[in-house]
N, C-alpha and C positions, 0 to 999 in steps of 0.2 A: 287849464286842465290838460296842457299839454298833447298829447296825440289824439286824446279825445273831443277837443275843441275848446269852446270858451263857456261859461254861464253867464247870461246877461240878465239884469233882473233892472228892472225898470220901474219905478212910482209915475203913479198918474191918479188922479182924482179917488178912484177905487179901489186903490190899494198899490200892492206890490204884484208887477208877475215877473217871472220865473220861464229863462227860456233856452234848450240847450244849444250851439250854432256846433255842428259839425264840423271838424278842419276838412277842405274840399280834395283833399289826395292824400295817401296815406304816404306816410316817410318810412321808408322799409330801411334804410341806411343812415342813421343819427350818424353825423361826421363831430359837431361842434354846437352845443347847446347855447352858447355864449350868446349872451344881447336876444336869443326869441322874443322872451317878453317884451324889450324894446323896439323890435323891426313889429310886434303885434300891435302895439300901442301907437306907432307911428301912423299902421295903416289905418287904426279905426279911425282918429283926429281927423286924419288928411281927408276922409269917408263924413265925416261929422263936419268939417268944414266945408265941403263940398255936399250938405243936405240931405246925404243919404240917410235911408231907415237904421234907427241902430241895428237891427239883423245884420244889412250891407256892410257898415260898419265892422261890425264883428266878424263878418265874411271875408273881407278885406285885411283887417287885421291876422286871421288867420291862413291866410295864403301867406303872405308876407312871413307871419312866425315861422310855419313849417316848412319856410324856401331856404329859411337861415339858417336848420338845424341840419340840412341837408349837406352845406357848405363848411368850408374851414373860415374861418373869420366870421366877423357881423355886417360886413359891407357888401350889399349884392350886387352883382354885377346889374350893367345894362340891361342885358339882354332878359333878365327875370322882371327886373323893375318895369322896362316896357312894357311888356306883357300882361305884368298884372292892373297897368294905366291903363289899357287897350281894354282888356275885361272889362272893367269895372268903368270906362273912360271919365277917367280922372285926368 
């Protein structure tokens, strides 16, 4: 959903729900949209393999997208990638 965050909709026993995750900082200055999806999708995995709540997950994911649209290229540096390890410690 891009600046607006992600839709995560989850089954479980009861059905489906439906839940919106916020991107956690607004990106005032889009440099380079390239690979978002992919740096978001890395973080939720990496969040899912490491047992976080899909929320986390998705929160993860979404720092991650909105770090890369900010930058030129899709490869983040360091100093964002620790950061968002440290948050979340991953």
């Amino acid at each position: 959903m891009g600046k607006d965050g992600a839709m995560i909709y989850h089954k479980d026993k009861t059905g489906i729900e439906s839940r919106r995750v916020p991107t956690p900082f607004t990106v005032t200055d889009i440099v380079d949209p390239t690979r978002a999806g992919d740096n978001f999708k890395a973080g939720f995995l990496v969040g899912y393999m490491k047992g976080r709540s899909i929320i986390e997950c998705a929160q993860i994911g979404n720092e991650l997208g909105a770090a890369c649209v900010g930058q030129k290229g899709d490869i983040l540096p360091e100093e964002i990638t620790s950061g968002i390890k440290a948050k979340y410690d991953l």
